[in-house]
TORMI-267343 format. One record per residue (C-alpha): residue in three letters; x, z, y; residue number from 0. Coordinates in nm, 3 decimals, decimal comma. Each point is the difference from the previous one (the first is absolute). Layout:
! TORMI-267343
<r code="ALA" px="X" pz="Z" py="Y" pos="NUM"/>
...
This chain:
! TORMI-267343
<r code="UNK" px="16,256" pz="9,826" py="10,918" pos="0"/>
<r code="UNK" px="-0,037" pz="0,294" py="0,179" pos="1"/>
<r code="UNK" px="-0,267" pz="0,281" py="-0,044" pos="2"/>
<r code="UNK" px="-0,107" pz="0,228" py="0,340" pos="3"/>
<r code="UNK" px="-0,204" pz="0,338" py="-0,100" pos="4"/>
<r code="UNK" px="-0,205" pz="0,006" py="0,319" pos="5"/>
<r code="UNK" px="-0,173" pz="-0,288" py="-0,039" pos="6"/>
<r code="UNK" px="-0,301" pz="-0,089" py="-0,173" pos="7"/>
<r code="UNK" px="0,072" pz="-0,113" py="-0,314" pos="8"/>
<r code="UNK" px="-0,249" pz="-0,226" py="-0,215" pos="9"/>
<r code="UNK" px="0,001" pz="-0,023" py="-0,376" pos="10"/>
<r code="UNK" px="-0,024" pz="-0,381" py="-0,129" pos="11"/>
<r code="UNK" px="-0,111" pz="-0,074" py="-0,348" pos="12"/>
<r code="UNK" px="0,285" pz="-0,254" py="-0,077" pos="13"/>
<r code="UNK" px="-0,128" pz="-0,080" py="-0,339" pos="14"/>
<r code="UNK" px="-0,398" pz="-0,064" py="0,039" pos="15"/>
<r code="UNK" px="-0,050" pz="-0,371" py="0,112" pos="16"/>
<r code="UNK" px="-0,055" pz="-0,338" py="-0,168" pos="17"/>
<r code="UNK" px="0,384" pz="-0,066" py="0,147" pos="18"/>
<r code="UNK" px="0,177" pz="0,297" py="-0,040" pos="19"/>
<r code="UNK" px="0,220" pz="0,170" py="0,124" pos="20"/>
<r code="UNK" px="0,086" pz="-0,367" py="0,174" pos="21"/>
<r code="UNK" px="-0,254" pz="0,031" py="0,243" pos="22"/>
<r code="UNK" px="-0,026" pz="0,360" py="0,069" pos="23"/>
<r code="UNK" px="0,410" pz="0,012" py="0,099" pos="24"/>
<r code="UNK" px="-0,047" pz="-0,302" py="0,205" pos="25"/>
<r code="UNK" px="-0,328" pz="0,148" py="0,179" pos="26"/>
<r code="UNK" px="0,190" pz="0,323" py="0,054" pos="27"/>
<r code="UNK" px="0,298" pz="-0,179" py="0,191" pos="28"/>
<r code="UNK" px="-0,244" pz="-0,209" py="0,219" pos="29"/>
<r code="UNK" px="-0,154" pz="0,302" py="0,066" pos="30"/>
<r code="UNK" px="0,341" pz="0,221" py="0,115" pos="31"/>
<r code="UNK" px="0,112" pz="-0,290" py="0,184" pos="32"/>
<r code="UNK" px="-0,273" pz="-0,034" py="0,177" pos="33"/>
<r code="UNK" px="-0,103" pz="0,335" py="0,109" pos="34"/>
<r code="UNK" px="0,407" pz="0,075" py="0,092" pos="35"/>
<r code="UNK" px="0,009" pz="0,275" py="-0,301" pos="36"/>
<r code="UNK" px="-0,266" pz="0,183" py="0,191" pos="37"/>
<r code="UNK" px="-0,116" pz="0,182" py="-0,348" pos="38"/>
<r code="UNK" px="0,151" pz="0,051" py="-0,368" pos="39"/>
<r code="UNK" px="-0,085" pz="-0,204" py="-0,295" pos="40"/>
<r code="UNK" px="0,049" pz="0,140" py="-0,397" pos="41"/>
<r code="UNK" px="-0,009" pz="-0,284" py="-0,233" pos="42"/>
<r code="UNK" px="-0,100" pz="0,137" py="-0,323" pos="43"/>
<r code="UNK" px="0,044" pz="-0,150" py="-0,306" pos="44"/>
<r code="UNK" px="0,250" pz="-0,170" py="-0,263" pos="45"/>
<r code="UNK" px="0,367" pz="0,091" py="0,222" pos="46"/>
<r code="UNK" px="0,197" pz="-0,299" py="-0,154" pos="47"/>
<r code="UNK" px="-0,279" pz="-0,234" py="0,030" pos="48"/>
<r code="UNK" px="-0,077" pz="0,081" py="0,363" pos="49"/>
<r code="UNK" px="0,394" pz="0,031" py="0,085" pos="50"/>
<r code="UNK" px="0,040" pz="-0,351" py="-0,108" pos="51"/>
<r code="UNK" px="-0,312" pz="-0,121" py="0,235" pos="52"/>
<r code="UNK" px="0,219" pz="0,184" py="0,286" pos="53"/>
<r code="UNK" px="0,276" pz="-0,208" py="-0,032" pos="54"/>
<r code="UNK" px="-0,188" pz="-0,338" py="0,075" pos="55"/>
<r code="UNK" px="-0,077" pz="0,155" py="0,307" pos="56"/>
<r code="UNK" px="0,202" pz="0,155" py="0,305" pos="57"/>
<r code="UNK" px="-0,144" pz="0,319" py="-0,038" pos="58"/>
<r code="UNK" px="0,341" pz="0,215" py="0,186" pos="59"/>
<r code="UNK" px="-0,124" pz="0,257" py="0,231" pos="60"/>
<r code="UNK" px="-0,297" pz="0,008" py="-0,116" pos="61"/>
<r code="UNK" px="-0,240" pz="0,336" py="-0,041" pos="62"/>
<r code="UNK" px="-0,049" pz="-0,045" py="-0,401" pos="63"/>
<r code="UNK" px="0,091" pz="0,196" py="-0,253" pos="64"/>
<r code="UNK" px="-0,117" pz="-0,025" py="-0,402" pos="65"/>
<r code="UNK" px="-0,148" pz="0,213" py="-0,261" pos="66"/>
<r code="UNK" px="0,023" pz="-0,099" py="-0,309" pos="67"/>
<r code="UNK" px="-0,269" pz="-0,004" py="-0,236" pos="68"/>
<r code="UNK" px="0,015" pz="-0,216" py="-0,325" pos="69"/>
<r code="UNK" px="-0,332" pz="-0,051" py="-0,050" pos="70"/>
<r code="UNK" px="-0,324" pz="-0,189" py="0,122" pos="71"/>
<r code="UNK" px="-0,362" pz="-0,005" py="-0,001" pos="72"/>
<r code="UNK" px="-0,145" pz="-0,377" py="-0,030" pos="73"/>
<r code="UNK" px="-0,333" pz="-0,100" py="0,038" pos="74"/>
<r code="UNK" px="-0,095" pz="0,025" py="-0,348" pos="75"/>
<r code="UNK" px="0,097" pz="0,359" py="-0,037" pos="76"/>
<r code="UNK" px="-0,286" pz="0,237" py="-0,003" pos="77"/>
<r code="UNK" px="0,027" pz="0,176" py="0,346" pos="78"/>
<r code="UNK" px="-0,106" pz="0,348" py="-0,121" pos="79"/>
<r code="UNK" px="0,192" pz="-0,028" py="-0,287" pos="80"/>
<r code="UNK" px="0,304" pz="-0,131" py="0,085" pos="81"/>
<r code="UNK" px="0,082" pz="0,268" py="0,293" pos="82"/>
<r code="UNK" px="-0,010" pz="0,199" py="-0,362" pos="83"/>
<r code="UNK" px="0,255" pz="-0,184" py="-0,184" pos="84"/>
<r code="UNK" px="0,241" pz="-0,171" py="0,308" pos="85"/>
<r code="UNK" px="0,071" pz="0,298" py="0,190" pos="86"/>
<r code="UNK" px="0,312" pz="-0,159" py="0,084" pos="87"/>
<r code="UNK" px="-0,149" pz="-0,301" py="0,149" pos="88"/>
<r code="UNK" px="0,035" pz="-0,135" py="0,325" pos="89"/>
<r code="UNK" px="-0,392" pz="0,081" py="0,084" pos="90"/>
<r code="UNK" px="0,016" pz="0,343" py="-0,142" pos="91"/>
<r code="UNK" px="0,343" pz="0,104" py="0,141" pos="92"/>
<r code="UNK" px="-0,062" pz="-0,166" py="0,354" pos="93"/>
<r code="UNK" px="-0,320" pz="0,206" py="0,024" pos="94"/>
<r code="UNK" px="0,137" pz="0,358" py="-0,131" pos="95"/>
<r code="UNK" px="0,320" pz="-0,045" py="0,247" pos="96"/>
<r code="UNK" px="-0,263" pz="-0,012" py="0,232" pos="97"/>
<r code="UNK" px="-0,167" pz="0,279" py="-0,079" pos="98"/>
<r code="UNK" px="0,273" pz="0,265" py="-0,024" pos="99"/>
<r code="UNK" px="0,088" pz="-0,164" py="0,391" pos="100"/>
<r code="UNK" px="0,280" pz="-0,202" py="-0,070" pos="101"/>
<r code="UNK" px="-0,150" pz="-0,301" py="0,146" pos="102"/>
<r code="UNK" px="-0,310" pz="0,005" py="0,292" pos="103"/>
<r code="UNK" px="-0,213" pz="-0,338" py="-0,204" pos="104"/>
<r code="UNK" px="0,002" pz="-0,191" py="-0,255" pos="105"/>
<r code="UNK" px="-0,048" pz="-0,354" py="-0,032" pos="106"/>
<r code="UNK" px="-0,075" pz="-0,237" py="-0,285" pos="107"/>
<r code="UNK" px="-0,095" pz="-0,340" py="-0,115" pos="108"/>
<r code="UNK" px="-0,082" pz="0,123" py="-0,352" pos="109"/>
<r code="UNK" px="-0,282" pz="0,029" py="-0,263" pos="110"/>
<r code="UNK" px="-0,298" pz="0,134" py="0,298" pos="111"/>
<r code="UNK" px="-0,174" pz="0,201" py="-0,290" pos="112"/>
<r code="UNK" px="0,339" pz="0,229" py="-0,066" pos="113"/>
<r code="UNK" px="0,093" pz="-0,007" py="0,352" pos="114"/>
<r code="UNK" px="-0,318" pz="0,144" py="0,098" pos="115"/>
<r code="UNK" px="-0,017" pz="0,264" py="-0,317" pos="116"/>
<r code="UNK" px="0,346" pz="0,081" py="0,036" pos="117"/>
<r code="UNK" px="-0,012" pz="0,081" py="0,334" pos="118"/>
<r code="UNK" px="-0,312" pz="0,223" py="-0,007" pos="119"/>
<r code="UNK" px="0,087" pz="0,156" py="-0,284" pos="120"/>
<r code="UNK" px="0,375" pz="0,078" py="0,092" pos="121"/>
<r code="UNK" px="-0,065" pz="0,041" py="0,375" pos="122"/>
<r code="UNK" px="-0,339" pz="0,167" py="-0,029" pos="123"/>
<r code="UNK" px="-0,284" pz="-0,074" py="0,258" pos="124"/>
<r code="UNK" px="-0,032" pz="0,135" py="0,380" pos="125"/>
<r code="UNK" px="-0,228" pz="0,280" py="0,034" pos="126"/>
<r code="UNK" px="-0,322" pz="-0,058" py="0,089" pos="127"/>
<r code="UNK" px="-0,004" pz="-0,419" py="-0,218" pos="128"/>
<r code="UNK" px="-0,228" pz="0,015" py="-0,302" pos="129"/>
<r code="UNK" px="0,184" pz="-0,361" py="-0,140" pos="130"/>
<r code="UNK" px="0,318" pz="-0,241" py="0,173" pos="131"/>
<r code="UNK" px="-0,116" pz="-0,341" py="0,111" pos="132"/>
<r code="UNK" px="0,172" pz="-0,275" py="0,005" pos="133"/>
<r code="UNK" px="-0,053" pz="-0,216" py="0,392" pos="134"/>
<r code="UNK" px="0,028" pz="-0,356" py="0,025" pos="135"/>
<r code="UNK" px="0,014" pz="-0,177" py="0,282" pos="136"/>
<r code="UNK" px="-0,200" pz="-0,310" py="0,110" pos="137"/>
<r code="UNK" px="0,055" pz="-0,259" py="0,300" pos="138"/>
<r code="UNK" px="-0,338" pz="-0,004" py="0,202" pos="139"/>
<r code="UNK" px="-0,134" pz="-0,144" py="0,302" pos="140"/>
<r code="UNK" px="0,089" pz="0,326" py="0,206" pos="141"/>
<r code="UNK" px="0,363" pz="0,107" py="-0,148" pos="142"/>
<r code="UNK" px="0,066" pz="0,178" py="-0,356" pos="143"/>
<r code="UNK" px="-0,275" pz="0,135" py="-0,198" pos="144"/>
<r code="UNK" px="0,051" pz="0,255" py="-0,254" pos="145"/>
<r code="UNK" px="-0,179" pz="-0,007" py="-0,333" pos="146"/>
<r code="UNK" px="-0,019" pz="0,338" py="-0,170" pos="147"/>
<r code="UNK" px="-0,018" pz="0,065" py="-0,323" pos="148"/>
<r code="UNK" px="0,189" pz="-0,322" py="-0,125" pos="149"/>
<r code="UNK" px="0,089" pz="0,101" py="-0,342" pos="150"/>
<r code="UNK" px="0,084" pz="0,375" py="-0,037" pos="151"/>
<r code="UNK" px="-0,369" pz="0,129" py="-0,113" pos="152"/>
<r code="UNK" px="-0,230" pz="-0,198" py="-0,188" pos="153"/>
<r code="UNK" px="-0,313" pz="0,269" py="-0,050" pos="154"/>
<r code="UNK" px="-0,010" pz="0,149" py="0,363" pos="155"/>
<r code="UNK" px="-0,257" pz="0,306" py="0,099" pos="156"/>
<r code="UNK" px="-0,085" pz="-0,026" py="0,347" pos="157"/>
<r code="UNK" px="0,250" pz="0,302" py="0,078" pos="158"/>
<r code="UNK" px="0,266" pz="-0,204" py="-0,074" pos="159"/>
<r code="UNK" px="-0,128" pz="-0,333" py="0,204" pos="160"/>
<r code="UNK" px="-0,029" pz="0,246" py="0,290" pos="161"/>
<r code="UNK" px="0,338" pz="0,074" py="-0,048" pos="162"/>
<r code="UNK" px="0,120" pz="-0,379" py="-0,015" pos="163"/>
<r code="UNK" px="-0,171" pz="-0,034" py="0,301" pos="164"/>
<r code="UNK" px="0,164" pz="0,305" py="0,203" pos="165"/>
<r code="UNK" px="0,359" pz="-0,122" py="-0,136" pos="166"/>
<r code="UNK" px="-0,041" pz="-0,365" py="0,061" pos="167"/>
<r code="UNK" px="-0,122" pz="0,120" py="0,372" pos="168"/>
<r code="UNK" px="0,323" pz="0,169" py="0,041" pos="169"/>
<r code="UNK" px="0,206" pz="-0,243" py="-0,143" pos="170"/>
<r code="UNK" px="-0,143" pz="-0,293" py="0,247" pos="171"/>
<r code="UNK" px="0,013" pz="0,236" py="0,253" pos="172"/>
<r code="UNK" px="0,383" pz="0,042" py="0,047" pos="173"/>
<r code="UNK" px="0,088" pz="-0,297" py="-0,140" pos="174"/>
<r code="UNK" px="-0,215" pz="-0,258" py="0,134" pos="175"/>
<r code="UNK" px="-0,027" pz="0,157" py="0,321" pos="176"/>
<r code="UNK" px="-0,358" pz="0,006" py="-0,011" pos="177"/>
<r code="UNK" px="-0,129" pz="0,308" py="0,190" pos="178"/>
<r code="UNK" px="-0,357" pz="0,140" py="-0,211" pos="179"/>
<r code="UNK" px="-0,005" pz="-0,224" py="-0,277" pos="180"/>
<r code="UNK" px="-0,323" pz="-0,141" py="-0,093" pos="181"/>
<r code="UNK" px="-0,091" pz="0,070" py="-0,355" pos="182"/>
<r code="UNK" px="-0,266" pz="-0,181" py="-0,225" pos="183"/>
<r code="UNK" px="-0,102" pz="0,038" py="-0,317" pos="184"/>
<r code="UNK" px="-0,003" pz="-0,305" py="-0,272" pos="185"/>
<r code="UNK" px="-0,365" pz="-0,100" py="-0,090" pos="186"/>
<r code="UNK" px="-0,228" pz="-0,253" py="-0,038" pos="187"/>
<r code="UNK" px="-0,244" pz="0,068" py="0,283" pos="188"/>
<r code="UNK" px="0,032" pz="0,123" py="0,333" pos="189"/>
<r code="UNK" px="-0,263" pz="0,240" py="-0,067" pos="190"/>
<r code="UNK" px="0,094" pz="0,331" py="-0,119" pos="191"/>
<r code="UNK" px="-0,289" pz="0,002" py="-0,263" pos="192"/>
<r code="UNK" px="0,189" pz="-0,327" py="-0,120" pos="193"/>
<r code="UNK" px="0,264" pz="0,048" py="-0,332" pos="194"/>
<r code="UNK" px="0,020" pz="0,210" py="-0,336" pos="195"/>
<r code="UNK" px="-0,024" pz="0,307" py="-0,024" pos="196"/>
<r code="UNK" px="0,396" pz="0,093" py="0,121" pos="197"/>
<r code="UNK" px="-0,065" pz="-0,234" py="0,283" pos="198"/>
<r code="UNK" px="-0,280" pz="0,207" py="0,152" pos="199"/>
<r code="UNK" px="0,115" pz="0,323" py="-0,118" pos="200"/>
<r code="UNK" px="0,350" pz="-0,095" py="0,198" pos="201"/>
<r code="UNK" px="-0,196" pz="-0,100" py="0,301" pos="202"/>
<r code="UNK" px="-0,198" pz="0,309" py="0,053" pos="203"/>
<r code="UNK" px="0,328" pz="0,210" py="-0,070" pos="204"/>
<r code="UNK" px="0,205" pz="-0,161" py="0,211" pos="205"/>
<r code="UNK" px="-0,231" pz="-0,013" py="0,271" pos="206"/>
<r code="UNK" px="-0,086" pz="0,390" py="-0,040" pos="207"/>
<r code="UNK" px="0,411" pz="0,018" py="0,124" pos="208"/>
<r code="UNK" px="-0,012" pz="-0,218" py="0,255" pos="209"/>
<r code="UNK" px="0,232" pz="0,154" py="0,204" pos="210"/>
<r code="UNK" px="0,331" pz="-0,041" py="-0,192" pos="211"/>
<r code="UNK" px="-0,024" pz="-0,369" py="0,068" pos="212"/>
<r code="UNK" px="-0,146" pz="-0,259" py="0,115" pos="213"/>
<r code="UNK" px="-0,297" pz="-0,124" py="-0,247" pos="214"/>
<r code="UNK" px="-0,176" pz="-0,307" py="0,120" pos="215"/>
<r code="UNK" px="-0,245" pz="-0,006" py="-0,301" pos="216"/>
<r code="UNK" px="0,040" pz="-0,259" py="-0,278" pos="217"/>
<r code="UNK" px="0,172" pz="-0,341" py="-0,007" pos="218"/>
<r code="UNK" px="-0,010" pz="-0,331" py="-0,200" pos="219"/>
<r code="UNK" px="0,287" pz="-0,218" py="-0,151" pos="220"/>
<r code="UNK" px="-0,088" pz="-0,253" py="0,308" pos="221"/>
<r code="UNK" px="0,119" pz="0,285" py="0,219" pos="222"/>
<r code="UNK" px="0,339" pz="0,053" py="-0,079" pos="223"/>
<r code="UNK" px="0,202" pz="-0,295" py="0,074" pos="224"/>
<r code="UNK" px="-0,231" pz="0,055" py="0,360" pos="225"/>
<r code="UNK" px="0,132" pz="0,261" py="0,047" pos="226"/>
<r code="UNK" px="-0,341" pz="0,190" py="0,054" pos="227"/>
<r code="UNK" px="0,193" pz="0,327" py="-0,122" pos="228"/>
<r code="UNK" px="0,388" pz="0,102" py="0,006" pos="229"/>
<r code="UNK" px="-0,068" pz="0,193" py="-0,326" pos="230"/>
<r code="UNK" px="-0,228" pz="-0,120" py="-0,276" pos="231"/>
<r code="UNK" px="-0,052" pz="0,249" py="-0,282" pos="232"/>
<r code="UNK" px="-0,127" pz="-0,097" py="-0,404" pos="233"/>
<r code="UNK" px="0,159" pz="0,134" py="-0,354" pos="234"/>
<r code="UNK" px="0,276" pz="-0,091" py="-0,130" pos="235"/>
<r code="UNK" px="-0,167" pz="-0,228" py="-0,204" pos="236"/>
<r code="UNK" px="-0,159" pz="-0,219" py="0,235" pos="237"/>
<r code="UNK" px="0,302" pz="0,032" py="0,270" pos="238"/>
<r code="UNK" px="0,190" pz="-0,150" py="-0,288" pos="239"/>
<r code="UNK" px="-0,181" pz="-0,286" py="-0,043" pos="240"/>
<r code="UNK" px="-0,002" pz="-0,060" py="0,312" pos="241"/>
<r code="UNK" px="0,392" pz="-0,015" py="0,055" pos="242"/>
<r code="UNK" px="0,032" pz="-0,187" py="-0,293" pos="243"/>
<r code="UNK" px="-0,192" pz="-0,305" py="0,127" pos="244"/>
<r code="UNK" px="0,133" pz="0,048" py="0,361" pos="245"/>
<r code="UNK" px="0,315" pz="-0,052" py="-0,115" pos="246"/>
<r code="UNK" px="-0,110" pz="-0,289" py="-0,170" pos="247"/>
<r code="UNK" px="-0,122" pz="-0,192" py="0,324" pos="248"/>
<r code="UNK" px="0,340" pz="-0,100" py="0,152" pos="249"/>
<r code="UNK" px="0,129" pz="-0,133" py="-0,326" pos="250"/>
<r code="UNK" px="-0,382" pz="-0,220" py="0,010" pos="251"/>
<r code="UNK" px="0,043" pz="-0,142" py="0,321" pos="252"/>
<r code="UNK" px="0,324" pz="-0,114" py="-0,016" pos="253"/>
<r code="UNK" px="-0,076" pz="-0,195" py="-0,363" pos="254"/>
<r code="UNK" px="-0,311" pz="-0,152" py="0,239" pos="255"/>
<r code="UNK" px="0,248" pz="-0,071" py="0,274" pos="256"/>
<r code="UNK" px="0,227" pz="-0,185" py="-0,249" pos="257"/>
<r code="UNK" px="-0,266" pz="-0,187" py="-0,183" pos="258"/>
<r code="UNK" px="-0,161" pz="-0,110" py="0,344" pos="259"/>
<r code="UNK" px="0,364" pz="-0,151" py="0,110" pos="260"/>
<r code="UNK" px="0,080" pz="-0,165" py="-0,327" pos="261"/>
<r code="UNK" px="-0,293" pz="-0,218" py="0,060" pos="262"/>
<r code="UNK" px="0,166" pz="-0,211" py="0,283" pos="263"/>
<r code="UNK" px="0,303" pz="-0,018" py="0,214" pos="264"/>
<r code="UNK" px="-0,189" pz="0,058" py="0,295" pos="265"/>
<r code="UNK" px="-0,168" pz="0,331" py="-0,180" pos="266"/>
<r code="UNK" px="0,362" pz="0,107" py="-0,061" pos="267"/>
<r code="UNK" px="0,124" pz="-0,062" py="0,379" pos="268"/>
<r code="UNK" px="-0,278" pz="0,154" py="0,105" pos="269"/>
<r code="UNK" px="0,101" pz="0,306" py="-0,231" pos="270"/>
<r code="UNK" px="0,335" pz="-0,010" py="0,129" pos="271"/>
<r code="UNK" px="-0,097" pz="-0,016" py="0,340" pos="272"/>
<r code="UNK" px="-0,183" pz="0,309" py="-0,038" pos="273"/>
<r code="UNK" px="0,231" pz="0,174" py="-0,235" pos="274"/>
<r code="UNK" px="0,114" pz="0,263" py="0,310" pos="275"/>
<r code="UNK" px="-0,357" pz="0,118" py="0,052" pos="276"/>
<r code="UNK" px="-0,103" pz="0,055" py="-0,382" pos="277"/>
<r code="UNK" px="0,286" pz="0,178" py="-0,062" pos="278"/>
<r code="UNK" px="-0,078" pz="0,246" py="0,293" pos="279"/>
<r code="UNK" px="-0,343" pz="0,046" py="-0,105" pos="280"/>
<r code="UNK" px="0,066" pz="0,040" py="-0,411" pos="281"/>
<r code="UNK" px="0,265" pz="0,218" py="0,170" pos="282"/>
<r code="UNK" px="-0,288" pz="0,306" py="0,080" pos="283"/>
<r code="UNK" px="-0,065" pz="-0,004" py="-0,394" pos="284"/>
<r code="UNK" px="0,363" pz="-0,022" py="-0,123" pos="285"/>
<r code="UNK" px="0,035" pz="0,377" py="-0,209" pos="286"/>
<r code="UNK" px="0,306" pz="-0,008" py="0,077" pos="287"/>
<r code="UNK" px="-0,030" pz="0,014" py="0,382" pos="288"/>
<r code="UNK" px="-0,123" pz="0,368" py="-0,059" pos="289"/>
<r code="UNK" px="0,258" pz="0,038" py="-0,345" pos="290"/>
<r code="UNK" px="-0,193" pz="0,292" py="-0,172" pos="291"/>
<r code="UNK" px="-0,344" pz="0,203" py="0,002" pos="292"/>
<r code="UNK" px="-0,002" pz="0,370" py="0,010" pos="293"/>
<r code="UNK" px="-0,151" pz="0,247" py="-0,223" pos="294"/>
<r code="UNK" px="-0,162" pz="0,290" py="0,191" pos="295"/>
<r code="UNK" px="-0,067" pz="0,322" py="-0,074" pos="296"/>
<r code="UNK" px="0,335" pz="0,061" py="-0,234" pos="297"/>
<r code="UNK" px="0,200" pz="0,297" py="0,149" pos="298"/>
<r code="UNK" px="0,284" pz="-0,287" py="0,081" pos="299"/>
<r code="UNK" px="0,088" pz="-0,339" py="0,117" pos="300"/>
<r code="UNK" px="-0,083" pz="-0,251" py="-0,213" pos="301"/>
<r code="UNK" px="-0,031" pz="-0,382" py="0,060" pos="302"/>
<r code="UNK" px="-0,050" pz="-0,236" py="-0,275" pos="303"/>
<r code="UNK" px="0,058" pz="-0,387" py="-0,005" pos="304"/>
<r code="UNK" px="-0,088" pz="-0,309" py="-0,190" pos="305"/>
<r code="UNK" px="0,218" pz="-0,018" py="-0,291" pos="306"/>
<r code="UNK" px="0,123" pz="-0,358" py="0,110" pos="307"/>
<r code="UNK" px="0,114" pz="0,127" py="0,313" pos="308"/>
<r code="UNK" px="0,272" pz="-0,216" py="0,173" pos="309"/>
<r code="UNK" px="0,253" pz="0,166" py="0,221" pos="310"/>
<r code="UNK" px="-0,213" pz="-0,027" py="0,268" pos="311"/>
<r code="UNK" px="-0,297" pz="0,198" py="-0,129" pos="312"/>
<r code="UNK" px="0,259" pz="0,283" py="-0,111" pos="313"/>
<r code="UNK" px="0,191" pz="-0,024" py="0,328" pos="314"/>
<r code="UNK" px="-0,373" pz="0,096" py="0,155" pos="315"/>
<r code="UNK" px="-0,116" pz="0,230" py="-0,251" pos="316"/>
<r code="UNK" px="0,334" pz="0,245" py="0,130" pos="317"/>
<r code="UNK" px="-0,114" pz="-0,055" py="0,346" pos="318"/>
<r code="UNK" px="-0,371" pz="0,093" py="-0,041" pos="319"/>
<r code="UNK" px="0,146" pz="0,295" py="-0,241" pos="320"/>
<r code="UNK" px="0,193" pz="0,095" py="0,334" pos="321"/>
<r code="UNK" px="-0,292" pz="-0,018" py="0,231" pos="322"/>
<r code="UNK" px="-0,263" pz="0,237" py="-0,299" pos="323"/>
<r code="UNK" px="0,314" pz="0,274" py="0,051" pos="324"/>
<r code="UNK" px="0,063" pz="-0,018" py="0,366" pos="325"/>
<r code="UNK" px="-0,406" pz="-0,009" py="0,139" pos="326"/>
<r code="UNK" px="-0,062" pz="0,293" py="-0,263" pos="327"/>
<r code="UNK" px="-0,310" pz="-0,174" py="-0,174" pos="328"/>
<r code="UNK" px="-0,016" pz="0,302" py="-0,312" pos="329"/>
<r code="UNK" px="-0,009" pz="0,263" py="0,290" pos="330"/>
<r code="UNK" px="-0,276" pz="-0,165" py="0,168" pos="331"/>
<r code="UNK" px="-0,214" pz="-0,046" py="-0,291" pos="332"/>
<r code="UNK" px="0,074" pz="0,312" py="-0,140" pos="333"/>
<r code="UNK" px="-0,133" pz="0,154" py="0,377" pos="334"/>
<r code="UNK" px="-0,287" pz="-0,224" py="-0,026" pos="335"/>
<r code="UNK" px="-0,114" pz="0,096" py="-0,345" pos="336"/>
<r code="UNK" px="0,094" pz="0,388" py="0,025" pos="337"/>
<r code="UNK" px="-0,330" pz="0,200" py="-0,073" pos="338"/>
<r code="UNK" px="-0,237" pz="-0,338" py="-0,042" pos="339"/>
């Protein structure tokens, strides 16, 4: 395993998944092997445990390297806490190697609520972002749409929706290729009288900045999978909810899929006959297509991932890692939000 200095290098938490550090190695190696070394991976985490997942694989030549750190965060551990008491942990030493520039990003499949306080406590936020959000990403009608906040701030001020809004712009900007962005704002009403309080407070300050993106007004849950907007902006607490029964929908369908075919033989030829085009269409809403979601506004790269990630999903979450560092999202937010 070789190591090159000039290249980017990208810190992996080897120790945060449901499967670890199993499938983080193997998602590494995919990834290496399939980009032709273009970029440096740092598994961090338990050495002997992740040496010993190298040797099932044919990892030679490869750009990996480890750091060892005995300990781990789980998803039981209080996230404030534990960055307290684990300072050795995978989570905690991934993200302060990253801060004193020893790696470009860091990548993890971990506990989400340490990931995200770790990282803006360690790493600090960009000038100019009141509070991080995290940015999930929905299939729609009309390509990705980004849902901002998904997690990161449950009790929002309209400042900091703004702010989701501006970053998520960004984000679907260079990575989804989608020149001016429309951004909406989560309500239940088209109306801008329509909402609670935060709701029409958001609207009229949003709308009183118009001209740092693209606001279209507000937006309904209808609208998203539409793809009425490429940005759709709530708190934390509602963007939450809203993953959490999106990514409940694939697993629905396919239990209605298999109930419908054990009726008959004919229902289950007719299944198999179209199993080619339902797996290209649950394809769009497969997480692991994407791998990770960032959280913007942290003065860093850092992309977090379902903690039963299979190699796939890490394989991806290095890749969109890659593409945060290389388009320079945090310098175009923090050029956005300078002086707002």
């Amino acid at each position: 395993m070789s190591q090159s200095a000039q290249k980017l290098r990208i810190a992996l938490d080897a120790m945060g998944g449901d499967f670890a550090p199993a499938n983080e190695v193997q998602g590494a190696v995919e990834c290496l092997r399939q980009c032709n070394n273009r970029f440096h991976v740092v598994l961090v985490g338990d050495e002997p445990r992740i040496q010993a997942e190298l040797q099932k694989l044919d990892a030679k030549g490869l750009e990996l390297s480890i750091v060892h750190a005995p300990d781990v965060i789980d998803m039981h551990d209080s996230p404030v806490t534990s960055i307290k008491t684990k300072p050795n942990s995978s989570l905690v030493k991934g993200i302060t190697m990253h801060k004193e520039g020893a790696v470009d990003a860091f990548v993890s499949p971990g506990n989400t609520g340490a990931v995200t306080a770790a990282s803006t406590l360690i790493l600090g936020r960009i000038p100019g972002v009141s509070r991080p959000t995290v940015a999930a990403i929905f299939p729609s009608e009309q390509g990705p749409t980004l849902i901002v906040d998904a997690g990161a701030v449950s009790d929002c001020r309209p400042q900091f929706l703004y702010e989701f809004g501006v970053m998520g712009s960004i984000y679907s900007e260079y990575m989804f290729k989608k020149k001016n962005p429309r951004v909406g704002l989560l309500n239940i009403g088209e109306e801008e009288t329509k909402g609670n309080e935060l709701a029409k407070e958001t609207f009229k300050y949003i709308s009183e900045r118009k001209g740092t993106m693209n606001f279209t007004g507000n937006v309904e849950g209808r609208d998203i999978l539409k793809g009425h907007v490429d940005v759709v902006v709530c708190d934390g607490f509602v963007g939450n909810v809203l993953l959490k029964f999106a990514e409940s929908i694939p697993g629905y369908l396919k239990f209605q899929f298999k109930k419908f075919a054990d009726k008959s033989i004919l229902n289950k030829l007719m299944i198999g006959l179209l199993r080619g085009s339902l797996r290209e269409i649950f394809k769009d809403m497969d997480y692991t297509e994407h791998g990770g979601i960032p959280l913007l506004g942290v003065n860093g790269v850092t992309i977090i991932g379902h903690g039963g990630s299979p190699p796939k999903a890490i394989k991806n979450m290095l890749f969109r890692a890659e593409e945060v560092v290389e388009y320079k999202i945090n310098q175009h937010i923090q050029e956005k939000l300078r002086g707002q």
